[in-house]
N, CA, C, O and CB atoms as a CASP TS submission, in Angstrom:
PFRMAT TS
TARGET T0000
AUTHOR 0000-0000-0000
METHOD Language model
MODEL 1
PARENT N/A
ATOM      1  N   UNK     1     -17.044   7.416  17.429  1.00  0.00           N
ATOM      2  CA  UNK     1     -17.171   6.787  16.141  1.00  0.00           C
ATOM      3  C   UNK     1     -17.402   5.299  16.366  1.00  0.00           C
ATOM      4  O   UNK     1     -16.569   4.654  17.002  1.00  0.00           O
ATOM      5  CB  UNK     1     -15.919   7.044  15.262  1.00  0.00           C
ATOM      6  N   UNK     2     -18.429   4.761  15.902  1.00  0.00           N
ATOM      7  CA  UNK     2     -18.838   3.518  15.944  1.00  0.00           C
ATOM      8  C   UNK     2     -18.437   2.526  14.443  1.00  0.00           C
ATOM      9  O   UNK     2     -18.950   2.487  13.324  1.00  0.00           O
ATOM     10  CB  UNK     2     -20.398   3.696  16.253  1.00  0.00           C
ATOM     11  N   UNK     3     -17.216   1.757  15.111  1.00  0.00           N
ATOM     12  CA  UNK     3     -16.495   1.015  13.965  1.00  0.00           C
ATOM     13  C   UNK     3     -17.169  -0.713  13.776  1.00  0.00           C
ATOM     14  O   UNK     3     -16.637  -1.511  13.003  1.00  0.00           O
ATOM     15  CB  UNK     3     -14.648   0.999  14.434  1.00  0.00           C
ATOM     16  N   UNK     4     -18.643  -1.138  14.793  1.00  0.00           N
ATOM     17  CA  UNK     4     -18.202  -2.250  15.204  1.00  0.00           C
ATOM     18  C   UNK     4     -19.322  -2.375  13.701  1.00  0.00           C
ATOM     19  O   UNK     4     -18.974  -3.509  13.373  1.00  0.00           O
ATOM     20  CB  UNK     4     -18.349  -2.932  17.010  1.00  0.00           C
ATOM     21  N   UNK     5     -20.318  -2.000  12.696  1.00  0.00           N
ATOM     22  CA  UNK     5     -21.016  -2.329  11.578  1.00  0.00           C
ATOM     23  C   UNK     5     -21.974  -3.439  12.244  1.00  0.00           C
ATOM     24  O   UNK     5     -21.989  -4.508  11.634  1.00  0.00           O
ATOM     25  CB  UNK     5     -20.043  -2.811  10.315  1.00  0.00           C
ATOM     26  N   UNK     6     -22.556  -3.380  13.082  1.00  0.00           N
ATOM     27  CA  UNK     6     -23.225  -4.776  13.632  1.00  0.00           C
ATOM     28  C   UNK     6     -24.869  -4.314  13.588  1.00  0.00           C
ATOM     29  O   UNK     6     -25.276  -3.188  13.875  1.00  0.00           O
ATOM     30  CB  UNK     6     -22.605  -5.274  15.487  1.00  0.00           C
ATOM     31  N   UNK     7     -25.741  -5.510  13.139  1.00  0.00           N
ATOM     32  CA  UNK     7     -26.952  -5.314  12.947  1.00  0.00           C
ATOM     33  C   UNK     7     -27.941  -5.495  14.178  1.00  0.00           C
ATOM     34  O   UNK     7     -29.081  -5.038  14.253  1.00  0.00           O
ATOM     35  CB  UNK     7     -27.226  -6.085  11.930  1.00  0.00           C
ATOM     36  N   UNK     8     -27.315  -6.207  15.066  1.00  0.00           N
ATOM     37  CA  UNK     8     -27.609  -7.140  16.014  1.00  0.00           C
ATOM     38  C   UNK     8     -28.191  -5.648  17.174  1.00  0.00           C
ATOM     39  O   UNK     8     -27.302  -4.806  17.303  1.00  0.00           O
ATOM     40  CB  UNK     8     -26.006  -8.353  16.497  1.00  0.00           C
ATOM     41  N   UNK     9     -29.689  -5.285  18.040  1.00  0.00           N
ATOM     42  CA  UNK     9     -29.747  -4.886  18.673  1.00  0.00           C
ATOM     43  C   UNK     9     -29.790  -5.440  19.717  1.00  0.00           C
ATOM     44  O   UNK     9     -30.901  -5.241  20.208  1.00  0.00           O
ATOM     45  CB  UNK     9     -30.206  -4.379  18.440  1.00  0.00           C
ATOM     46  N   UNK    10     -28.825  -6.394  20.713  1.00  0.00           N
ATOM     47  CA  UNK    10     -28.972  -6.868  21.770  1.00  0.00           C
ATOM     48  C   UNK    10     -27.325  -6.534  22.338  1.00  0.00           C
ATOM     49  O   UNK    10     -26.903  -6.902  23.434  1.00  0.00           O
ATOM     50  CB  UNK    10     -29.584  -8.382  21.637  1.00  0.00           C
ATOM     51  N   UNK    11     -26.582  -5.802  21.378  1.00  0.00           N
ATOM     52  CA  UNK    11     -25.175  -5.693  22.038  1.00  0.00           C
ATOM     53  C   UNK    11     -24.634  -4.211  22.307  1.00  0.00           C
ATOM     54  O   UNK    11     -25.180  -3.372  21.591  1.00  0.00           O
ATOM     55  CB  UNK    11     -24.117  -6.420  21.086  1.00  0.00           C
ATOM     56  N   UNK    12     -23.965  -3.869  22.923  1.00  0.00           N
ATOM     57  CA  UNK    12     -23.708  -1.829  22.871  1.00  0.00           C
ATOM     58  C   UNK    12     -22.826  -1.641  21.927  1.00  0.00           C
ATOM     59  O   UNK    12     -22.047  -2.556  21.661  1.00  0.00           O
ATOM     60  CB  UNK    12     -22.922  -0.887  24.372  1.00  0.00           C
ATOM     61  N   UNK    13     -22.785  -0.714  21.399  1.00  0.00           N
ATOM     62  CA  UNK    13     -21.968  -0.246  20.514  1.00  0.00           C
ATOM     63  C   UNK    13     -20.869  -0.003  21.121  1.00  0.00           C
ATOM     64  O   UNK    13     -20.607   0.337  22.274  1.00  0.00           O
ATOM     65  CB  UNK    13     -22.389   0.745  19.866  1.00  0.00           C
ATOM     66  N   UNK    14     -20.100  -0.272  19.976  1.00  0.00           N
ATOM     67  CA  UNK    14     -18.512   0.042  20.901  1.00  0.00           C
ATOM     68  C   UNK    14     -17.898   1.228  20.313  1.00  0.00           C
ATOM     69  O   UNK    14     -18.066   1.565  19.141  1.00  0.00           O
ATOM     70  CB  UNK    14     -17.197  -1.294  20.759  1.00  0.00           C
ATOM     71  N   UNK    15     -17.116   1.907  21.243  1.00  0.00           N
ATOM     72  CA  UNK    15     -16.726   3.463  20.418  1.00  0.00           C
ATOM     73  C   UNK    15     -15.106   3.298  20.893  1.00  0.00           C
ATOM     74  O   UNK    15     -14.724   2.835  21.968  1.00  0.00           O
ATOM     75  CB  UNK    15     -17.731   5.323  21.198  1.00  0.00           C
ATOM     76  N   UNK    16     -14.163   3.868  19.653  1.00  0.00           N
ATOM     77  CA  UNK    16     -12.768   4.094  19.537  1.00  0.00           C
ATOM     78  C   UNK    16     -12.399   5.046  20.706  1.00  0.00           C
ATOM     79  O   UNK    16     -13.040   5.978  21.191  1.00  0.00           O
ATOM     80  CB  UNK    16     -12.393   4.682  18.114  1.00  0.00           C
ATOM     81  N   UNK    17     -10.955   4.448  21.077  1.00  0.00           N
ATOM     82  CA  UNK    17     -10.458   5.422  22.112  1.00  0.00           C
ATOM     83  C   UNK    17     -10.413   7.150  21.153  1.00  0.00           C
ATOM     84  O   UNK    17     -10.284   7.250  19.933  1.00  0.00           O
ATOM     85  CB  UNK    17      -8.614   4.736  22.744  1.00  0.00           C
ATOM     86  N   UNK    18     -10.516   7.973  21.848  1.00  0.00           N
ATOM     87  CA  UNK    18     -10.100   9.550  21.515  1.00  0.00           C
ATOM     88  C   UNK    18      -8.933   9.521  20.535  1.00  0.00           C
ATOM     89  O   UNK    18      -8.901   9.904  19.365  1.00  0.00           O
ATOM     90  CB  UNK    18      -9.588  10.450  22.934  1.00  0.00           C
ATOM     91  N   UNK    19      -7.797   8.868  21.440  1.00  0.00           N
ATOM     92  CA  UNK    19      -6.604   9.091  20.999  1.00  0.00           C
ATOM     93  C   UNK    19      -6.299   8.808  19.953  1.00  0.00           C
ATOM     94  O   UNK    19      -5.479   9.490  19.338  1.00  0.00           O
ATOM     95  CB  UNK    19      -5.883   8.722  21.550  1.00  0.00           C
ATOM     96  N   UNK    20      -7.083   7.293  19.230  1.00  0.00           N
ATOM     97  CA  UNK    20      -7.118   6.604  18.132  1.00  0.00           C
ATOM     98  C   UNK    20      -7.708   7.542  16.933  1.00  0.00           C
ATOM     99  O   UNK    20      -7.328   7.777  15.786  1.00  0.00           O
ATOM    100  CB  UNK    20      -7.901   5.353  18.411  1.00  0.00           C
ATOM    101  N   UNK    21      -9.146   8.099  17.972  1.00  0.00           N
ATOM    102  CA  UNK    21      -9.614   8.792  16.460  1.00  0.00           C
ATOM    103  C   UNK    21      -8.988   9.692  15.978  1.00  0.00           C
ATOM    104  O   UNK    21      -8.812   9.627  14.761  1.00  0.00           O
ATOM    105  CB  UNK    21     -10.816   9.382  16.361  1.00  0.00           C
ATOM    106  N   UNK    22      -8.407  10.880  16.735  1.00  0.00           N
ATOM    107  CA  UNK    22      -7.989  11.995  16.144  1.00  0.00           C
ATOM    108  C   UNK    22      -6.182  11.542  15.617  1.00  0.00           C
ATOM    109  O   UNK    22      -5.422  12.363  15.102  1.00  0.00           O
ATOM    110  CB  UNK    22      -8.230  13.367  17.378  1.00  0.00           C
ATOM    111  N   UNK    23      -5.942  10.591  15.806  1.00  0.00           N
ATOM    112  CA  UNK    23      -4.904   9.910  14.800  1.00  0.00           C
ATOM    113  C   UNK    23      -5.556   9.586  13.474  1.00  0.00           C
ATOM    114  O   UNK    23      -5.046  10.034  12.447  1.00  0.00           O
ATOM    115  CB  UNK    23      -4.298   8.515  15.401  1.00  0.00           C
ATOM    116  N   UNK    24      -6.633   8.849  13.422  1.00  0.00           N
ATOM    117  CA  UNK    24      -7.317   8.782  12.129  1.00  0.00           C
ATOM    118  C   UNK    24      -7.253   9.765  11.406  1.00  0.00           C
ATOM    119  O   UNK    24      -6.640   9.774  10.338  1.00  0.00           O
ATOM    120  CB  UNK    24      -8.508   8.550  12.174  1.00  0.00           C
ATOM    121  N   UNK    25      -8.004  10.928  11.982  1.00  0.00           N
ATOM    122  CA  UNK    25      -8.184  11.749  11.217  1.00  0.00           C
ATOM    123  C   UNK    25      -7.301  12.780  11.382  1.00  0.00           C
ATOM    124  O   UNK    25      -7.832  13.882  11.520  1.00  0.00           O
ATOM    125  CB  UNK    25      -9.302  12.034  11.223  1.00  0.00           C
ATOM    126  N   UNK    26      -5.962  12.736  11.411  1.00  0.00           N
ATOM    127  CA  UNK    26      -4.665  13.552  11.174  1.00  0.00           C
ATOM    128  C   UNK    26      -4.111  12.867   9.951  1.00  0.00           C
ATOM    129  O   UNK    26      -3.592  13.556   9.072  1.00  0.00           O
ATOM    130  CB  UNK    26      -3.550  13.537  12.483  1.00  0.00           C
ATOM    131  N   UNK    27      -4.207  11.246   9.808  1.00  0.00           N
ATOM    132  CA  UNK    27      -3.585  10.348   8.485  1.00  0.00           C
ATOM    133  C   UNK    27      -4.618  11.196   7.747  1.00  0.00           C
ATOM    134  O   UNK    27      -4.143  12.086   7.042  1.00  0.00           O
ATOM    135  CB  UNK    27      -3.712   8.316   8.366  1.00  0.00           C
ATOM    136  N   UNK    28      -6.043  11.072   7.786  1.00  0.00           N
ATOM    137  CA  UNK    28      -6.713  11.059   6.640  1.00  0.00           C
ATOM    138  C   UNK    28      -6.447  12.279   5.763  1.00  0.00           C
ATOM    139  O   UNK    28      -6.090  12.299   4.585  1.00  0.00           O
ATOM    140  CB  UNK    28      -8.059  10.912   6.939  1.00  0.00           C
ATOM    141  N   UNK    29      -6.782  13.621   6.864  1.00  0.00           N
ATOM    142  CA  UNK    29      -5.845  14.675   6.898  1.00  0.00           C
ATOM    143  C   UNK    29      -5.114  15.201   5.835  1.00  0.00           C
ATOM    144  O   UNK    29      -5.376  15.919   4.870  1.00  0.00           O
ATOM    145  CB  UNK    29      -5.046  14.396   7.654  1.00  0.00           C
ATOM    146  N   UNK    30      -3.625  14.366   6.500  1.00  0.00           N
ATOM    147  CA  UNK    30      -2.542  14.321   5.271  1.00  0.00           C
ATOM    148  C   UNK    30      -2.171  13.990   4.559  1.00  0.00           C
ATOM    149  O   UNK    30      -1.065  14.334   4.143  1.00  0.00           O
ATOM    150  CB  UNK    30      -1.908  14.292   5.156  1.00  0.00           C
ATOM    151  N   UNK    31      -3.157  12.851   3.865  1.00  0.00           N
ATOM    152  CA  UNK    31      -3.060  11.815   3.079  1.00  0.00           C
ATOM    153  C   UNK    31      -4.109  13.064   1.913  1.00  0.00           C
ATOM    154  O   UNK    31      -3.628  13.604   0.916  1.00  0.00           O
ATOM    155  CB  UNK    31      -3.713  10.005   3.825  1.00  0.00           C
ATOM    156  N   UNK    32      -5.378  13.235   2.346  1.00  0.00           N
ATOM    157  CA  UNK    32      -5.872  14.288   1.182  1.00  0.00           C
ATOM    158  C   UNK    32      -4.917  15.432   0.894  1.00  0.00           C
ATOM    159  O   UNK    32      -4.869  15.816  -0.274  1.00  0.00           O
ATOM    160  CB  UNK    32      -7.268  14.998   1.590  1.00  0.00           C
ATOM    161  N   UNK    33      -4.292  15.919   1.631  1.00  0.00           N
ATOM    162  CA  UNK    33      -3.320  17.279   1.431  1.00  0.00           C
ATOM    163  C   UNK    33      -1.783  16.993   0.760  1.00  0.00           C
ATOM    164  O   UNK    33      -0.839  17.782   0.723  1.00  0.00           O
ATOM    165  CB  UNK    33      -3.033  18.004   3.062  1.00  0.00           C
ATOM    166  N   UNK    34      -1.841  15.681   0.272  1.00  0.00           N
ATOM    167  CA  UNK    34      -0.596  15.194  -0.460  1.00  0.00           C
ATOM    168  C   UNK    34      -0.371  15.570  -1.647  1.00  0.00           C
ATOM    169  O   UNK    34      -1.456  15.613  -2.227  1.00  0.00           O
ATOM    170  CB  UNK    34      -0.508  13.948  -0.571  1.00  0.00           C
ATOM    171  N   UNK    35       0.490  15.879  -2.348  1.00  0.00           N
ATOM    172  CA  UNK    35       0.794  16.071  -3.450  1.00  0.00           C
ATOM    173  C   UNK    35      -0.380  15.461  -4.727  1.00  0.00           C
ATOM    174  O   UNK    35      -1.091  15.976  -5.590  1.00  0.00           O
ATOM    175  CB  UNK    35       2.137  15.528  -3.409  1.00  0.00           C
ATOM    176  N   UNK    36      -0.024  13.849  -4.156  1.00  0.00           N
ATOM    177  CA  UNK    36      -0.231  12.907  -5.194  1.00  0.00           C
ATOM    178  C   UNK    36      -2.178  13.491  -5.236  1.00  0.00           C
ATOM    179  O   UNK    36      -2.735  14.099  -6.150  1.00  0.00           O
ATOM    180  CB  UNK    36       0.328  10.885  -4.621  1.00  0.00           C
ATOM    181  N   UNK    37      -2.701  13.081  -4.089  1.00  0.00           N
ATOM    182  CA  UNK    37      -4.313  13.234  -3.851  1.00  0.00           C
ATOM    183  C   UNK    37      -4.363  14.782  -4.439  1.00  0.00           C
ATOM    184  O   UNK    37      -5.402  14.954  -5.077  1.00  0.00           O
ATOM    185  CB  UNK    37      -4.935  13.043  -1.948  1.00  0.00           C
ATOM    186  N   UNK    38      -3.633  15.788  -4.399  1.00  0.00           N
ATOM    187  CA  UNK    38      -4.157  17.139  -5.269  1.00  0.00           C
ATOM    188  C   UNK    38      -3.654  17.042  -6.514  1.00  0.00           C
ATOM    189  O   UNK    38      -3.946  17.983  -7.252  1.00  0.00           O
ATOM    190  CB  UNK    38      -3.696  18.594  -4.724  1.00  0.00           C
ATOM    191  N   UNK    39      -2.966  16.160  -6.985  1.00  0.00           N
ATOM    192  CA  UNK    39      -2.432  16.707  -8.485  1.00  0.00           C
ATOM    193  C   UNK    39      -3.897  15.069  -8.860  1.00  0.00           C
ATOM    194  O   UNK    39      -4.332  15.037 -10.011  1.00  0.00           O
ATOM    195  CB  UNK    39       0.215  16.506  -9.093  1.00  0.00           C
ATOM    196  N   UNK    40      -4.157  14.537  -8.374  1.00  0.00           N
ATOM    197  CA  UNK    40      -5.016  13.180  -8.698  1.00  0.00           C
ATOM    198  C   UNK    40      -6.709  14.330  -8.619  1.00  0.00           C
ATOM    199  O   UNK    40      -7.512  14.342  -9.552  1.00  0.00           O
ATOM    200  CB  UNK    40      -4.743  11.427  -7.011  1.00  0.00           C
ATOM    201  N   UNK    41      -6.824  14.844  -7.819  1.00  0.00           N
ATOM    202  CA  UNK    41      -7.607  15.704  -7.692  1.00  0.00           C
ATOM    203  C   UNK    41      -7.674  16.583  -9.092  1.00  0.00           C
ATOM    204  O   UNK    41      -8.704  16.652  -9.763  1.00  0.00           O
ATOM    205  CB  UNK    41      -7.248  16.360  -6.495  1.00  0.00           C
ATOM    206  N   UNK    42      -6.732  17.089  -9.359  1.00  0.00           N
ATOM    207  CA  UNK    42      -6.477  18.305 -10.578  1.00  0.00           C
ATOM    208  C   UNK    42      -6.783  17.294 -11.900  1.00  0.00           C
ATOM    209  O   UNK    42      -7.293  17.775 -12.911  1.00  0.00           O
ATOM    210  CB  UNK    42      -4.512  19.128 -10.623  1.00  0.00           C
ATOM    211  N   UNK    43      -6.559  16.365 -11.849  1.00  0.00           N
ATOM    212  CA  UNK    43      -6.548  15.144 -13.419  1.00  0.00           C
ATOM    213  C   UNK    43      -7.772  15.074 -13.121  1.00  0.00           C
ATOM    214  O   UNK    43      -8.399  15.919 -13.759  1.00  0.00           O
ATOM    215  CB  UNK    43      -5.603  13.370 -13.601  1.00  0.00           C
ATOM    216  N   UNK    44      -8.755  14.148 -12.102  1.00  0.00           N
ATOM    217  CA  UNK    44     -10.207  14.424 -12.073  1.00  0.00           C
ATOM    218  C   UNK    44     -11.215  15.122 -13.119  1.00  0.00           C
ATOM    219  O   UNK    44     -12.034  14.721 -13.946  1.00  0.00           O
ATOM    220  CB  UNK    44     -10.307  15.106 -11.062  1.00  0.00           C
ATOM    221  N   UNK    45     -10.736  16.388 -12.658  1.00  0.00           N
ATOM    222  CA  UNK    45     -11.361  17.592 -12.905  1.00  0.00           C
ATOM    223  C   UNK    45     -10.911  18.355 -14.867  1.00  0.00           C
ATOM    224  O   UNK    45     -11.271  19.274 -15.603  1.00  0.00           O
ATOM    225  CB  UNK    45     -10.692  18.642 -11.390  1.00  0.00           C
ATOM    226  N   UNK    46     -10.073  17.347 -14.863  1.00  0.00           N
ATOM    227  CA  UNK    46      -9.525  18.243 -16.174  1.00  0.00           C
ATOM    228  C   UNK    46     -10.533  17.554 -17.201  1.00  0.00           C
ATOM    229  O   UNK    46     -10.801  18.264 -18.170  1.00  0.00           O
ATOM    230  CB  UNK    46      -7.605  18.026 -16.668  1.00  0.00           C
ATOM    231  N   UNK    47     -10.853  16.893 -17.182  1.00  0.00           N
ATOM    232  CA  UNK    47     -12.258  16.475 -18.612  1.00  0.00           C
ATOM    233  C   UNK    47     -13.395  17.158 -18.410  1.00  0.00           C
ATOM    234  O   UNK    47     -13.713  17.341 -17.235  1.00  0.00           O
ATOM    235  CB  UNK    47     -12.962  14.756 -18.696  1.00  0.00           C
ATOM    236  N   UNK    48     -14.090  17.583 -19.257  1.00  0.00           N
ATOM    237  CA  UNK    48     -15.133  18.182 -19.327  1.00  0.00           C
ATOM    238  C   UNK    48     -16.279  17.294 -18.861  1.00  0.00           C
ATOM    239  O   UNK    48     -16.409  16.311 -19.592  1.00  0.00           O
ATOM    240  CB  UNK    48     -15.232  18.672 -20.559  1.00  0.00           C
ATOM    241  N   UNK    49     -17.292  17.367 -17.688  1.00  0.00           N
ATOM    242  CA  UNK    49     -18.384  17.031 -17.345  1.00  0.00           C
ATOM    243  C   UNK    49     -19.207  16.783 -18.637  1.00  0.00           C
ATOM    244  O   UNK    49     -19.607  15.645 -18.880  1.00  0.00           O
ATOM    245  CB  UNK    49     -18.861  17.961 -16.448  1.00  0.00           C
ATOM    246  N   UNK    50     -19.478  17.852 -19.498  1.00  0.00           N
ATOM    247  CA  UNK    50     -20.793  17.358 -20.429  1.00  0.00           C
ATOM    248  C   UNK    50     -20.547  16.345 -21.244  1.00  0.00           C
ATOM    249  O   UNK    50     -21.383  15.464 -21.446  1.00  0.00           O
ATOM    250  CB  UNK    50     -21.356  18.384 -21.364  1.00  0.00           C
ATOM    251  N   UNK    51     -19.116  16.371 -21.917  1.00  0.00           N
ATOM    252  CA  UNK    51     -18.724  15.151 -22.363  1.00  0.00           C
ATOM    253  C   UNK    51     -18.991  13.646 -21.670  1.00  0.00           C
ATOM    254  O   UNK    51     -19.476  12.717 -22.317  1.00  0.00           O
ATOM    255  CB  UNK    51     -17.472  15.361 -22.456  1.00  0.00           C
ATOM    256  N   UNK    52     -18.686  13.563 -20.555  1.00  0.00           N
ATOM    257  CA  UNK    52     -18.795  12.613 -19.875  1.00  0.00           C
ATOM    258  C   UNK    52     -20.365  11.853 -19.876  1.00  0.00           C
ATOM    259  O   UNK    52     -20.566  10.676 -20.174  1.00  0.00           O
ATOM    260  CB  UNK    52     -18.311  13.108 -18.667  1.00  0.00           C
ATOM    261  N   UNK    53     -21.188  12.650 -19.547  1.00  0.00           N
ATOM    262  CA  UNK    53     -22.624  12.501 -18.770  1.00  0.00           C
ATOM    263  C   UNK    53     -23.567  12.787 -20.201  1.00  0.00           C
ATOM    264  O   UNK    53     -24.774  12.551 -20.252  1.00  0.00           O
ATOM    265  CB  UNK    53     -22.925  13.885 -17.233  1.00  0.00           C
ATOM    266  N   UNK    54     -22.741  13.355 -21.365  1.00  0.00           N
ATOM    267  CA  UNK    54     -24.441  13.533 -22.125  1.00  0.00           C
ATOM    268  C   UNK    54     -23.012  13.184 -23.664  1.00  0.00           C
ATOM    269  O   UNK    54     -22.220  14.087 -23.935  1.00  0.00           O
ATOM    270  CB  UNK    54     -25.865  15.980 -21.921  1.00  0.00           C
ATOM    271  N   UNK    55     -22.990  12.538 -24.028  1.00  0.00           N
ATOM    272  CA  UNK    55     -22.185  11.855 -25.308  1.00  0.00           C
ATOM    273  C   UNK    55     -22.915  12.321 -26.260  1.00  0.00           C
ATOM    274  O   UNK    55     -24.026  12.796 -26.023  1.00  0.00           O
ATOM    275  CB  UNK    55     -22.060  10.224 -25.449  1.00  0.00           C
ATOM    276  N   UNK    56     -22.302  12.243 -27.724  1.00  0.00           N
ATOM    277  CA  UNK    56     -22.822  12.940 -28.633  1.00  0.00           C
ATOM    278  C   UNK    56     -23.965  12.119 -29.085  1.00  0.00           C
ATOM    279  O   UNK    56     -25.080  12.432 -29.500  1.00  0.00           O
ATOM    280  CB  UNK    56     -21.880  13.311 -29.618  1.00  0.00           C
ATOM    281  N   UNK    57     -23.167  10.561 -28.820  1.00  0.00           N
ATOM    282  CA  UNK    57     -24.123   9.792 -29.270  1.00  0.00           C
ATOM    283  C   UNK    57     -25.179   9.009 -28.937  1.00  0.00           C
ATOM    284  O   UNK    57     -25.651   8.057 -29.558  1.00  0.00           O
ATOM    285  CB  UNK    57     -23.741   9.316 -29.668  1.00  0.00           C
ATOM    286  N   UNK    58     -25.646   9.687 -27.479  1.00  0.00           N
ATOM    287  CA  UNK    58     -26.343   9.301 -26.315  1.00  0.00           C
ATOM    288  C   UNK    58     -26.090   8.086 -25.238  1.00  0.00           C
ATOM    289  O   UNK    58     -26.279   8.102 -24.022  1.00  0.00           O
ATOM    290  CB  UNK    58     -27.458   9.131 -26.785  1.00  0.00           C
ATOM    291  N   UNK    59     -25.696   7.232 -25.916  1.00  0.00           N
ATOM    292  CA  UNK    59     -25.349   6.204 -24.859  1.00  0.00           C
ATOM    293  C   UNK    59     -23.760   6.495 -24.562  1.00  0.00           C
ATOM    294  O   UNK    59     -22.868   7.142 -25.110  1.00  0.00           O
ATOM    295  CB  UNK    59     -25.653   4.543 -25.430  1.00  0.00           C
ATOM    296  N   UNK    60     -23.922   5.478 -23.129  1.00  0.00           N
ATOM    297  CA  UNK    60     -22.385   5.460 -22.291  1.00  0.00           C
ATOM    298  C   UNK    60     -21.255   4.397 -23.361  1.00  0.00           C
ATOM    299  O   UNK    60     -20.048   4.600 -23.495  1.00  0.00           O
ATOM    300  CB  UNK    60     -22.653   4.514 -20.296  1.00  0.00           C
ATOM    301  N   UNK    61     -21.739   3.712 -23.761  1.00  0.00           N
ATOM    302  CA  UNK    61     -20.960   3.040 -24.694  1.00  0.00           C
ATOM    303  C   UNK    61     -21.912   2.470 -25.947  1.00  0.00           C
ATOM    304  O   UNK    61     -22.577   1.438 -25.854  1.00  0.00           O
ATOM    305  CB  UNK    61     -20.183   1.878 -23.915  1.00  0.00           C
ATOM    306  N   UNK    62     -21.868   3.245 -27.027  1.00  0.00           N
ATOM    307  CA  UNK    62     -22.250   3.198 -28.371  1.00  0.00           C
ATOM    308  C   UNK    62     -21.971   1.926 -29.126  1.00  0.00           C
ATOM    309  O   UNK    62     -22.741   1.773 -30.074  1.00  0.00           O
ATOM    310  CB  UNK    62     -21.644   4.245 -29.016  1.00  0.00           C
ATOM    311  N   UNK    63     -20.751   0.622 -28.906  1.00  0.00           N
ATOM    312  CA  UNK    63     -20.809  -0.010 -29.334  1.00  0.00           C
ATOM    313  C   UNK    63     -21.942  -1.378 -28.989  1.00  0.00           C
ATOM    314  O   UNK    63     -22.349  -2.321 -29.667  1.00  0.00           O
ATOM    315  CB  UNK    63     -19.760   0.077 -29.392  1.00  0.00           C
ATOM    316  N   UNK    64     -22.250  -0.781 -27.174  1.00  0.00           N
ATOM    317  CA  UNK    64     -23.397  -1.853 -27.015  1.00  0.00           C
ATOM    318  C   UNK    64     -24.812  -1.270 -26.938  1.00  0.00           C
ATOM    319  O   UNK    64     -25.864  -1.842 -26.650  1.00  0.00           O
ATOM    320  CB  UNK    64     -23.182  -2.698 -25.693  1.00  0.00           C
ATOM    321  N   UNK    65     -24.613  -0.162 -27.221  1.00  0.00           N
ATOM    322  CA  UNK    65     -26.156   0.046 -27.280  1.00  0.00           C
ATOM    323  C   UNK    65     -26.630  -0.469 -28.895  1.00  0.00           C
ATOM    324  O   UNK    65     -27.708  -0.989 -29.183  1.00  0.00           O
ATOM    325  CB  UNK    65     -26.562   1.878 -26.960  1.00  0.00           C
ATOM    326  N   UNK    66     -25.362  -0.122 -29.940  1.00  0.00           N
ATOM    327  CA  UNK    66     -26.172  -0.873 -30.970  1.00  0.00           C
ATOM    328  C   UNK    66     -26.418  -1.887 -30.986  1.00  0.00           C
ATOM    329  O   UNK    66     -27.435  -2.195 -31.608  1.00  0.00           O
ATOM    330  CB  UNK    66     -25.897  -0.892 -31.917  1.00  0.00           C
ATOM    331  N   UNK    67     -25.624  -2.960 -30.312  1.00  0.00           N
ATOM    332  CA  UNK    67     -25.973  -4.222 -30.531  1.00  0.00           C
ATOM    333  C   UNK    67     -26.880  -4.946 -29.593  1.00  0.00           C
ATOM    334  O   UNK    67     -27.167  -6.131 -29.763  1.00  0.00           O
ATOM    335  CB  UNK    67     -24.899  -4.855 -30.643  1.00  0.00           C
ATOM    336  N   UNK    68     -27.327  -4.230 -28.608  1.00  0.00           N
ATOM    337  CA  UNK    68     -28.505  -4.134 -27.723  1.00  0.00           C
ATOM    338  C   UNK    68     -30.160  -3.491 -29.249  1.00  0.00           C
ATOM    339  O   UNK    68     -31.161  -4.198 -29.370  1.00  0.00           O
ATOM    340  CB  UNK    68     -27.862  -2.526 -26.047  1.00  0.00           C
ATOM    341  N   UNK    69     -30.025  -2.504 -29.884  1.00  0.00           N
ATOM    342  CA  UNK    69     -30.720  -1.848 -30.213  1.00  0.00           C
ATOM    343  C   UNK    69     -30.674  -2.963 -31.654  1.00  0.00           C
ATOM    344  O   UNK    69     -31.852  -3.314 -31.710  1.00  0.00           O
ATOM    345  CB  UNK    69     -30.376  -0.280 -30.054  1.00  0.00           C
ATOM    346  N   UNK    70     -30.041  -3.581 -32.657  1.00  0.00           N
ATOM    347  CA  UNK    70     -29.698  -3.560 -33.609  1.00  0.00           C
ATOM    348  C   UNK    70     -30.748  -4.913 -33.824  1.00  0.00           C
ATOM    349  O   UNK    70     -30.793  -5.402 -34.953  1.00  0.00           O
ATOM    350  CB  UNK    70     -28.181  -3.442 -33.776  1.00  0.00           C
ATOM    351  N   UNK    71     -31.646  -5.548 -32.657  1.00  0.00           N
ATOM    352  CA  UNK    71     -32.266  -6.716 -33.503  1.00  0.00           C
ATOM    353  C   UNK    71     -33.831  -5.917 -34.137  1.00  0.00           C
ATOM    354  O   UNK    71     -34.619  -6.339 -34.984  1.00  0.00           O
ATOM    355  CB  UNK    71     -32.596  -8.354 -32.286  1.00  0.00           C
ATOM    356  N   UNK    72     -33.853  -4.653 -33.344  1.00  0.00           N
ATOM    357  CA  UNK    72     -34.730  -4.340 -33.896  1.00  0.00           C
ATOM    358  C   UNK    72     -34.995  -3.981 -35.607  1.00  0.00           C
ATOM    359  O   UNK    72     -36.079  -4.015 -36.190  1.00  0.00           O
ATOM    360  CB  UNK    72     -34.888  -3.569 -33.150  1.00  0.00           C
ATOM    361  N   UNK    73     -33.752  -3.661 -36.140  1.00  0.00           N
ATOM    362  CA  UNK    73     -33.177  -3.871 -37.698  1.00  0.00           C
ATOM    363  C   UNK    73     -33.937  -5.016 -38.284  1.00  0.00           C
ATOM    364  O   UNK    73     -34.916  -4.672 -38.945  1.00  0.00           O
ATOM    365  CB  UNK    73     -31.471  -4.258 -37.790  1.00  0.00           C
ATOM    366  N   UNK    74     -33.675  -6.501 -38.179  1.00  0.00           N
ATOM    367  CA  UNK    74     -33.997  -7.640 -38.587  1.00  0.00           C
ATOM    368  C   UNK    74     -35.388  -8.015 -38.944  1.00  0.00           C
ATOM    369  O   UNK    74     -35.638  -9.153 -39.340  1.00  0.00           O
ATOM    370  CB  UNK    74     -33.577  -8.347 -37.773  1.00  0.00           C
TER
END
């Protein structure tokens, strides 16, 4: 795993000891398999998608699309 983010092609990439990574990814692991991350997971999921993504009233927020839309009124 290459942690060093560098743009520069004149230097080697540097890679994490073994031991380090598969510590990483034992936290990361058990950090998703926590209570909190599955019941945060379960709230996610409890609103309905179409609501979200297609509103009744087409825009993401209705109070600025009118007032974006509303000089055309004048």
């Amino acid at each position: 795993m290459d942690l060093s983010f560098r743009f520069d092609r004149d230097i080697s990439v540097t890679a994490i000891p073994t031991g380090l990574a598969v510590l990483m990814v034992g936290v990361a692991a058990r950090q998703a398999a926590s209570p909190t991350a599955r019941l945060q997971g379960h709230l996610a999921r409890a609103q309905p998608m179409r609501g979200l993504l297609a509103p009744v009233h087409g825009a993401f927020n209705a109070a600025v699309a009118t007032a974006l839309t509303g000089w055309k009124d004048r």
